[in-house]
C-alpha positions as CSV (number, residue, x, y, z in Angstrom):
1,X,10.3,-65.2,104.2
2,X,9.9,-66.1,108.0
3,X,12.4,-63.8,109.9
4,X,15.7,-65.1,110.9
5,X,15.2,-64.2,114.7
6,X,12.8,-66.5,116.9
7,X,11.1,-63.8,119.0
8,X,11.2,-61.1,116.5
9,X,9.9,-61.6,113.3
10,X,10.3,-59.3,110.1
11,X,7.8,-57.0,111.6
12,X,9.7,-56.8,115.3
13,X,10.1,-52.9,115.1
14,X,9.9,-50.0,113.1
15,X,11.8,-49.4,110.2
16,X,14.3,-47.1,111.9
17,X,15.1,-49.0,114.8
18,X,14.5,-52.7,113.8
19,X,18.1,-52.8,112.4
20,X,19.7,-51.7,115.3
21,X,18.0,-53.5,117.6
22,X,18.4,-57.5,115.7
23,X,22.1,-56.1,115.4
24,X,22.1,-55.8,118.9
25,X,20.4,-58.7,119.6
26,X,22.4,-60.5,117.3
27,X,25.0,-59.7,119.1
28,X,24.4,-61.0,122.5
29,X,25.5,-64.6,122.6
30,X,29.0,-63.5,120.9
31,X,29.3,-60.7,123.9
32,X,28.4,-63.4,126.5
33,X,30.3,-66.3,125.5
34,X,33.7,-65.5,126.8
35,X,33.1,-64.9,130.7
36,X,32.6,-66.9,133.3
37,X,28.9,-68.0,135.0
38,X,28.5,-66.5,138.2
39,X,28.7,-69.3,140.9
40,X,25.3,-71.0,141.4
41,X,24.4,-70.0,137.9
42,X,24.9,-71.8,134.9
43,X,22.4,-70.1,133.1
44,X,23.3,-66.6,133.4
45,X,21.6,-63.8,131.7
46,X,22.3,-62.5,128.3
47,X,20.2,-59.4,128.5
48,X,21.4,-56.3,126.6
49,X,19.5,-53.2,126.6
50,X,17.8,-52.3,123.3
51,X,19.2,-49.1,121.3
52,X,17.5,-46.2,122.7
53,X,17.5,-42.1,122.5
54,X,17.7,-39.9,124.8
55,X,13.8,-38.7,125.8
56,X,12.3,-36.1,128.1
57,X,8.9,-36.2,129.0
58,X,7.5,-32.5,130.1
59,X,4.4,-31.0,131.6
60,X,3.3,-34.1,133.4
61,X,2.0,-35.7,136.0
62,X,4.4,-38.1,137.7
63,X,4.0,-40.9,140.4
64,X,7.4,-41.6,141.7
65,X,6.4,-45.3,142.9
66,X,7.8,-44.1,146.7
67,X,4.6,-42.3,147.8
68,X,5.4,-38.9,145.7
69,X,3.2,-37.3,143.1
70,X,5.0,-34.7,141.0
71,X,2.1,-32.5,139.1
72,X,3.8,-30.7,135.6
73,X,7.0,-33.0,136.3
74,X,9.2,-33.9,133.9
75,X,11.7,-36.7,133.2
76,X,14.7,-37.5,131.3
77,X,15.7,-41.1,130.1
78,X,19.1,-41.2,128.4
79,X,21.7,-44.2,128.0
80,X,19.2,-46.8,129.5
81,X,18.6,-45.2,133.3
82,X,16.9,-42.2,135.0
83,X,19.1,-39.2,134.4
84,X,16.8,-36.4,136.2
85,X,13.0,-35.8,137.8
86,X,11.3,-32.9,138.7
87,X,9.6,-29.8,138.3
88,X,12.6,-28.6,136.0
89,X,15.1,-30.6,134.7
90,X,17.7,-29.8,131.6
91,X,16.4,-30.9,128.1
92,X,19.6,-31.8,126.3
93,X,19.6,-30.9,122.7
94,X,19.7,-34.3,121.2
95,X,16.8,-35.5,123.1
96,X,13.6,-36.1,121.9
97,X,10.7,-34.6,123.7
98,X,7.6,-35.2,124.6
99,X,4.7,-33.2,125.4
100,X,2.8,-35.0,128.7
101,X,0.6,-32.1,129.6
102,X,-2.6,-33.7,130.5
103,X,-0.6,-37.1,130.8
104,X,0.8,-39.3,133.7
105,X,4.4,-41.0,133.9
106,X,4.8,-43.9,136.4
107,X,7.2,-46.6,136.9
108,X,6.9,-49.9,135.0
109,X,4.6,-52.3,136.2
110,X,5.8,-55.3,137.6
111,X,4.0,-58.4,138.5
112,X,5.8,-60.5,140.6
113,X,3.3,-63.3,139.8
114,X,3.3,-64.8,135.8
115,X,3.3,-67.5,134.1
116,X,3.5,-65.8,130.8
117,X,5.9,-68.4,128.4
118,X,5.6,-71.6,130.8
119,X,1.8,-71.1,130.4
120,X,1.5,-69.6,126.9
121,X,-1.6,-69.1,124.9
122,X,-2.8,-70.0,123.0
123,X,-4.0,-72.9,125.6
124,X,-3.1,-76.1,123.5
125,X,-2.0,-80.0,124.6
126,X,1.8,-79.4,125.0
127,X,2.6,-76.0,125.3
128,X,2.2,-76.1,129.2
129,X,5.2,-76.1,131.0
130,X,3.3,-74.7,134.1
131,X,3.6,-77.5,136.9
132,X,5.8,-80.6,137.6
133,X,3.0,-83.2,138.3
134,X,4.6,-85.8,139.5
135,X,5.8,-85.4,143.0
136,X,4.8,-83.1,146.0
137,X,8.7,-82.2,146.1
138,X,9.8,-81.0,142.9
139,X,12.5,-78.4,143.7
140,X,15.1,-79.6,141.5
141,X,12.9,-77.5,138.4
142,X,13.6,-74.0,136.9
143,X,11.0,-72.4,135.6
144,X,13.1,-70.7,133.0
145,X,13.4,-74.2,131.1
146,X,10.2,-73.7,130.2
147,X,9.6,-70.6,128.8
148,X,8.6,-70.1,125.4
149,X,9.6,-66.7,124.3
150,X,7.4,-66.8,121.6
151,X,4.5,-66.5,123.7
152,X,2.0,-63.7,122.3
153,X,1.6,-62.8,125.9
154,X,4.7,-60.9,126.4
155,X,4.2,-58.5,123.9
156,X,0.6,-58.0,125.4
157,X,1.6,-57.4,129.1
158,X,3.7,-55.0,127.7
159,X,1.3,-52.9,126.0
160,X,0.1,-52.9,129.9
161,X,2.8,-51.2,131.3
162,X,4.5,-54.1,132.5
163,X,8.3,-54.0,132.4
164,X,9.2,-57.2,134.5
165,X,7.7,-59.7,135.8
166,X,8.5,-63.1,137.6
167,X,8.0,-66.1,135.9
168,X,7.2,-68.8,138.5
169,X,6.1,-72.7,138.4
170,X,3.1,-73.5,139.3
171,X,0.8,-74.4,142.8
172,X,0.6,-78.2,142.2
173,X,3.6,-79.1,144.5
174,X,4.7,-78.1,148.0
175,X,7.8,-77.3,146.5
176,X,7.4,-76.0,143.1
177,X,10.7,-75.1,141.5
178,X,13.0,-72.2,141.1
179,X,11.6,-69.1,139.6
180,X,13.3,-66.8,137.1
181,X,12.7,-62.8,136.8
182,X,12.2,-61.6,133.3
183,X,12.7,-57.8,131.3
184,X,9.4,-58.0,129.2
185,X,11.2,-57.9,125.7
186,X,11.4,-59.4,122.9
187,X,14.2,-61.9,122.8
188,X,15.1,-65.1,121.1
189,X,16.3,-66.9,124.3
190,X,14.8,-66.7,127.9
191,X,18.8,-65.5,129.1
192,X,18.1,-62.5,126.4
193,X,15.2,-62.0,128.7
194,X,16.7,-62.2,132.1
195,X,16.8,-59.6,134.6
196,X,20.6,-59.2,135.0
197,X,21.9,-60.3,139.2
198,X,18.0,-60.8,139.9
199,X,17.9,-63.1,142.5
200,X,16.1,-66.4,142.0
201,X,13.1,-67.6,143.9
202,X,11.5,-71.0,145.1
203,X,7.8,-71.5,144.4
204,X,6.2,-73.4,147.7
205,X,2.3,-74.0,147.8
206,X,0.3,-74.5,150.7
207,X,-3.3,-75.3,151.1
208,X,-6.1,-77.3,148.9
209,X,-4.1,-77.7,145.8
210,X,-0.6,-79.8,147.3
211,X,-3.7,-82.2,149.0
212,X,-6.1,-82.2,146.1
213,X,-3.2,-82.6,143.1
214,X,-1.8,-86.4,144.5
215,X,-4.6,-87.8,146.6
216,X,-8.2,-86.9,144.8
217,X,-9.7,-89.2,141.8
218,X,-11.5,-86.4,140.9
219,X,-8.2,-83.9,140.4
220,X,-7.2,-84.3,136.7
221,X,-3.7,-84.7,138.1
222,X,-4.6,-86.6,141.3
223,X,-3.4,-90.3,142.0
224,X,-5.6,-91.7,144.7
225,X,-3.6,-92.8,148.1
226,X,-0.2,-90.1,147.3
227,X,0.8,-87.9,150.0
228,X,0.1,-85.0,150.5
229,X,-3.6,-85.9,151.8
230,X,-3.9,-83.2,154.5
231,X,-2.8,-79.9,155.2
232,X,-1.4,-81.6,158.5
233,X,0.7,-84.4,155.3
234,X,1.7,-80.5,153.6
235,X,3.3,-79.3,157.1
236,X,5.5,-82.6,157.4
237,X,6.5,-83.2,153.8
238,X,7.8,-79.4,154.3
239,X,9.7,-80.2,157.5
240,X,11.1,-83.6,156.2
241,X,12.5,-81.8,153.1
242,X,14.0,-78.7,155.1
243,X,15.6,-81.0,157.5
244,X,17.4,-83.1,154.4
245,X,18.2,-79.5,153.5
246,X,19.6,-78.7,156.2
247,X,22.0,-81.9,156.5
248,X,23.1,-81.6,152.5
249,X,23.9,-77.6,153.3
250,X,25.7,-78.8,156.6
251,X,27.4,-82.0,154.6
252,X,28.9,-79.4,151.5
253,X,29.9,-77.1,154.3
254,X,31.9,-79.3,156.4
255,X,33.8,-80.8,152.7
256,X,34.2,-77.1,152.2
257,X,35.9,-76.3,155.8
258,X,38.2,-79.4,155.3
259,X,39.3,-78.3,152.0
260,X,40.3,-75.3,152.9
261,X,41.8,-76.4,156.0
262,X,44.3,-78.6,153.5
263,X,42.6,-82.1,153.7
264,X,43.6,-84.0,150.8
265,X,41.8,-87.5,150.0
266,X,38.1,-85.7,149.9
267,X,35.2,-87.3,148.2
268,X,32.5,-84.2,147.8
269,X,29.1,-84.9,148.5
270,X,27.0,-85.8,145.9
271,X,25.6,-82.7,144.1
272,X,21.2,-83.1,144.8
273,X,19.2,-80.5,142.5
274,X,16.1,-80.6,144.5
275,X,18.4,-80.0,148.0
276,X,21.1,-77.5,146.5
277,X,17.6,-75.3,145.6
278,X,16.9,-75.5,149.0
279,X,20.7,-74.7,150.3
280,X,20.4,-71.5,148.3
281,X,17.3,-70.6,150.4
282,X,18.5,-71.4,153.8
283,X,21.7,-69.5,152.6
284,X,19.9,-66.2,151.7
285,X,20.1,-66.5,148.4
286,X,17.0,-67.8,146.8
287,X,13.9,-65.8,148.2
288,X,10.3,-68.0,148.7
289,X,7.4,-66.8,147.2
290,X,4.5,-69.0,148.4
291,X,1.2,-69.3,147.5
292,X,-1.4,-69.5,150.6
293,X,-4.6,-68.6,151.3
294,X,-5.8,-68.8,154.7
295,X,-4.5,-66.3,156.8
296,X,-3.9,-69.3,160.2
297,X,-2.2,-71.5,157.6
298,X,0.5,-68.4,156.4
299,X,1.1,-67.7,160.7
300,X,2.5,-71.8,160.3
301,X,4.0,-70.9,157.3
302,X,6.2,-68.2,158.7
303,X,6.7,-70.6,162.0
304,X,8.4,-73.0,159.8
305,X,10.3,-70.6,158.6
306,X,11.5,-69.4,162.2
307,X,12.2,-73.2,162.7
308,X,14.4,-74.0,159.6
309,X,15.8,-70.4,159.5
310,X,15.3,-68.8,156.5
311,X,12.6,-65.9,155.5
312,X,9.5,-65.7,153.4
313,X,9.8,-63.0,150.8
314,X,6.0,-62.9,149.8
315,X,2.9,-65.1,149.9
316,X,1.1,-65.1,147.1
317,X,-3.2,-64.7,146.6
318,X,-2.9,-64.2,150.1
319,X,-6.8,-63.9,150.2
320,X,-7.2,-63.5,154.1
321,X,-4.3,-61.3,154.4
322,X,-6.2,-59.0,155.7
323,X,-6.7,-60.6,159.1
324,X,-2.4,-60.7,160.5
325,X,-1.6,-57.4,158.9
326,X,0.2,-57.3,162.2
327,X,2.0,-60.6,161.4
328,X,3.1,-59.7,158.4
329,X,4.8,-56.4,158.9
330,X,6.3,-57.9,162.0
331,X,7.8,-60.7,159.9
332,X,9.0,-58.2,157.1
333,X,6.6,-60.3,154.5
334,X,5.2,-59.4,151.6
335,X,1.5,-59.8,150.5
336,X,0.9,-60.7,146.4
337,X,-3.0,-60.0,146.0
338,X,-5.5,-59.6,143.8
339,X,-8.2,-56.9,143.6
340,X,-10.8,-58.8,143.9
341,X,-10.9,-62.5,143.4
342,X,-12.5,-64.9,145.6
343,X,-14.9,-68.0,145.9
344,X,-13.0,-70.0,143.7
345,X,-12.2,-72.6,146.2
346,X,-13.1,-73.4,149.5
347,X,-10.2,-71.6,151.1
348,X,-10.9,-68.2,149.1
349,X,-14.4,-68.2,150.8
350,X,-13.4,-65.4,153.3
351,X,-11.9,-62.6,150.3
352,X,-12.6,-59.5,150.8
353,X,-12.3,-56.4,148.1
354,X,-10.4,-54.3,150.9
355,X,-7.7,-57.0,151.2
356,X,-4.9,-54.7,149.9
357,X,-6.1,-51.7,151.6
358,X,-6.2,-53.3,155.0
359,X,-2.7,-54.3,154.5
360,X,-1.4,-50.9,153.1
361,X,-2.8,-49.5,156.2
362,X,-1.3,-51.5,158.7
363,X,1.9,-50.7,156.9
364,X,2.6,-53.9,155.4
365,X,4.1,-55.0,151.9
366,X,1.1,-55.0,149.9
367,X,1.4,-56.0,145.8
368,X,-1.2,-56.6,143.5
369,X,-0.4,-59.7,140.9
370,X,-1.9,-60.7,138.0
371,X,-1.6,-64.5,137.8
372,X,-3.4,-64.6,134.5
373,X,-2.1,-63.9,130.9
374,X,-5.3,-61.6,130.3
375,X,-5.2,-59.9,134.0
376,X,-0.9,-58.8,133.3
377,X,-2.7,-56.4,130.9
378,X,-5.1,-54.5,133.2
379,X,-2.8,-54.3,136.6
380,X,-3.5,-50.4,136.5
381,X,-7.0,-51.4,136.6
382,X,-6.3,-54.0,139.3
383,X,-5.3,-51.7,141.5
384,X,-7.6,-49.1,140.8
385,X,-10.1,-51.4,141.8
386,X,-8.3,-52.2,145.3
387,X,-8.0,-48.4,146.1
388,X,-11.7,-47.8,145.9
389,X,-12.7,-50.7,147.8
390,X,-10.5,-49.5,150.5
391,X,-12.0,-46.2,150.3
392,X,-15.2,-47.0,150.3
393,X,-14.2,-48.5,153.4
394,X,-13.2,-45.1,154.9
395,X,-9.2,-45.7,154.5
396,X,-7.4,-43.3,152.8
397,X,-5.1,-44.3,149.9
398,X,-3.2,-41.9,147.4
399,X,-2.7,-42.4,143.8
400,X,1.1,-42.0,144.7
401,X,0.7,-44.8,147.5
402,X,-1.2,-47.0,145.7
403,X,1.4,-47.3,143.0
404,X,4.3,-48.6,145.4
405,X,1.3,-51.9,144.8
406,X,2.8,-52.1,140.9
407,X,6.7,-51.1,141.4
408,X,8.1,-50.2,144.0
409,X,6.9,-53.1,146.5
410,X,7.0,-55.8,143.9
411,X,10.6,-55.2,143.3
412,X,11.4,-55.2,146.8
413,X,10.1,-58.3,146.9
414,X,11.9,-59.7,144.6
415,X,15.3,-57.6,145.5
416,X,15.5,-55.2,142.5
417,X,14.4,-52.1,144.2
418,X,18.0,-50.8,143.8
419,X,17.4,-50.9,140.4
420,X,14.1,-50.3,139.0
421,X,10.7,-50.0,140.9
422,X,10.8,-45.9,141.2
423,X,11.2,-43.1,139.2
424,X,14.6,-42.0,140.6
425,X,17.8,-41.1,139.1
426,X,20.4,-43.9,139.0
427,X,17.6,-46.6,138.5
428,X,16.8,-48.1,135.1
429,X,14.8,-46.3,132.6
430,X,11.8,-48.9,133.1
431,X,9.1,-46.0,132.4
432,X,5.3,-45.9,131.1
433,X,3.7,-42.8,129.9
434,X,-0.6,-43.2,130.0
435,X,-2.5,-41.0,128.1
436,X,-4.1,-39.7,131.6
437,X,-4.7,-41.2,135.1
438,X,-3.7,-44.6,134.8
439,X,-6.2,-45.6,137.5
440,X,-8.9,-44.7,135.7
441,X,-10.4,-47.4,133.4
442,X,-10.5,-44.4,130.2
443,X,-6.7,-44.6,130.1
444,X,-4.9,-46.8,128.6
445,X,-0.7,-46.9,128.1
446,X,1.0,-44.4,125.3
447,X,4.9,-45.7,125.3
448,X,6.2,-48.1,127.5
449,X,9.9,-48.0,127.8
450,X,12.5,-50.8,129.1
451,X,15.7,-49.6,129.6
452,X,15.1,-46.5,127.7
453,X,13.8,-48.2,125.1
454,X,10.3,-48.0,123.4
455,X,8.8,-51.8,123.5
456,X,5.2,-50.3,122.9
457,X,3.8,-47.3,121.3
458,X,0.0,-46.8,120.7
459,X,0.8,-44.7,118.0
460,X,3.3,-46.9,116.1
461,X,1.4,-50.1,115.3
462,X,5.2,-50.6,113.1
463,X,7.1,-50.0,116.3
464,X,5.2,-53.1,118.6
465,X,6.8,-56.7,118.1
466,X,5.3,-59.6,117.0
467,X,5.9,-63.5,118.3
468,X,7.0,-65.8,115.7
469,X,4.0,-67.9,116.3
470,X,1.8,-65.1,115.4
471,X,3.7,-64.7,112.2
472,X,3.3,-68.2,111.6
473,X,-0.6,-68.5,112.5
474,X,-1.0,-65.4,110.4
475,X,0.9,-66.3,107.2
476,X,2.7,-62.6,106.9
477,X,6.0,-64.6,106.9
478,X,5.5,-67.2,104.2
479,X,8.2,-67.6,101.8
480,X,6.7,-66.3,98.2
């Protein structure tokens, strides 16, 4: 018989922890339901950490995701956080530990670029969920309605190492829709998944694929004659929008004043979803991650934002990057990238294997992001890759560095570095032991741990969860 628990299965986890943790699980709509949503959130997360033991990990080799290597380190994970790092740390007597002599501990991956669950694979007609094709504006979606927590994927990103990631819409609009910041977990609802208080983002799009997606006959999406047509259409649907933004935020805010002021008679403005997205990022509180290519195109980018006032948390591909360094640590922007992708359309043309590097040097934000449901599973590799381009290249990178490109930065980014990013005490327990150097391509991930929590283990195949859909495909949960 099928398990009870979409997202689990009857071969979730071990035997000696699979009962704790669909107790637990079971458990986290009840422990929700009684408080309150958090203004500006109706769909607040759920998330509960999974049961967990304390752990140490001795004899290691630890990357701190600040810049620090620790060599024979140790770490100790208890109640869900970072309790201690170092050279020597106390080993309580009810922990379990772990030899890592020979082995490396890092922070969690996390890609701040998915679309694991609104583009889950299998690839079939109607499991997309990916983009909103119908309008260049499309601000008013979330891309957490469209997750499918059943998606394989998960459970194969984390087996990469990767302990959050951002779930975002997709490139097919200027304005894409809100993104949502996921735990990689097994869950039965996407709020079981959510990062708890991570902020939300807005997905923008510059560039060929806003012109291409609602004015080409040959786009698969395209309808001849639609703006956008030009990147110079893509610039003034953008300052349209932000200026309607700007007079909803100004219209709620003057109803607001008046109301507090006593005024009594007051009719509020009409509640927009596509404008109240973009209130929240004019207020501060939804960060844009935009995808962009051409390094003249993100210098506009980030003058529109000086014009409408708000800030550009990261662009995303980012391919020429690599020519306004300068800009970009000016402007306190990140850069998503990838290792080494390029050529695929006429705006990646000028990519460059030493895109990150050049960017880590001239002390900007740099992050490598996956993009892909196969690439989420090799970001060690990823980076690995963008290290020895940039060496070849004569610039100097350490391992320690080079990992800020999978933690640290990424959660800055998306303004969780307070909590997770960095192997520091305090910060949640979001922690990956590799069987050796994890940017080597011989090493591959031993335990990943979320929260404290073991969501993979190489040498448990009982321990790793299994999607529904796999289940279903498979025939394990057929009733007899």
């Amino acid at each position: 018989m099928r398990g009870a628990m979409t997202g689990y299965g009857t071969r979730g986890f071990s035997a000696r922890c699979c009962a704790a943790a669909l107790a637990a699980a079971l458990m986290l709509t009840g422990a929700a339901s009684g408080a309150a949503p958090p203004i500006g959130d109706p769909y607040p997360s759920t998330y509960r950490p999974l049961p967990s033991r304390p752990v140490v990990i001795t004899g290691a080799t630890l990357l701190d995701g600040r810049g620090r290597q620790i060599d024979k380190g140790s770490i100790l994970l208890s109640g869900g956080k970072i309790v201690a790092v170092g050279a020597d740390i106390p080993v309580p007597a009810d922990a379990e530990v772990i030899d890592g002599t020979g082995k490396w501990v890092t922070p969690g991956i996390i890609d701040v670029h998915s679309h694991v669950g609104n583009g889950p694979v299998p690839e079939v007609v109607g499991a997309d969920s990916v983009n909103e094709f119908v309008g260049p504006v499309t601000a008013e979606v979330w891309a957490e309605h469209g997750v499918l927590v059943q998606d394989p994927a998960f459970s194969r990103a984390a087996a990469g190492g990767v302990t959050t990631q951002q779930i975002l819409p997709g490139s097919g609009n200027l304005f894409g829709g809100r993104t949502v910041v996921l735990k990689t977990v097994p869950a039965r609802t996407v709020q079981d998944m959510k990062f708890p208080g991570a902020p939300y983002g807005l997905k923008m799009a510059c560039g060929e694929i806003p012109t291409m997606s609602y004015n080409s006959a040959n786009h698969p999406y395209g309808t001849k004659g639609e703006r956008p047509a030009t990147r110079m259409g893509n610039f003034a649907i953008y300052r349209a929008t932000w200026i309607k933004a700007q007079k909803y935020r100004a219209a709620w805010a003057a109803y607001d004043k008046a109301k507090a002021a006593g005024a009594t008679g007051l009719a509020a403005p009409d509640r927009d979803l596509t404008l109240e997205t973009l209130a929240g990022v004019l207020d501060g509180d939804i960060r844009v991650h935009m995808h962009c290519h051409r390094a003249d195109e993100m210098a506009l980018v980030m003058s529109m934002a000086r014009e409408f006032g708000y800030h550009i948390s990261a662009f995303h591909h980012a391919v020429e990057a690599y020519k306004i360094p300068d800009l970009l640590k000016r402007e306190g922007v990140c850069a998503a990238m990838w290792s080494d992708w390029w050529g695929y359309n006429m705006e990646s043309y000028d990519g460059v294997p030493q895109n990150i590097g050049l960017v880590q040097q001239a002390g900007g934000c740099a992050m490598i992001h996956s993009d892909h449901s196969v690439a989420i599973q090799h970001l060690n590799q990823e980076g690995a890759k963008a290290r020895a381009a940039a060496h070849r290249m004569g610039i100097d990178i350490s391992k320690a560095d080079a990992w800020k490109w999978m933690s640290y930065n990424p959660a800055t980014a998306l303004g969780i570095a307070d909590r997770t990013g960095s192997l520091e005490p305090g910060k949640m327990a979001d922690v990956v032991l590799w069987s050796g150097d994890p940017f080597s391509v011989y090493t591959h991930s031993e335990k990943v741990f979320v929260d404290g929590a073991v969501v993979y283990d190489r040498g448990n195949p009982e321990s790793r969860w299994v999607s529904d859909f796999e289940l279903g495909q498979s025939g394990a949960g057929d009733r007899k």
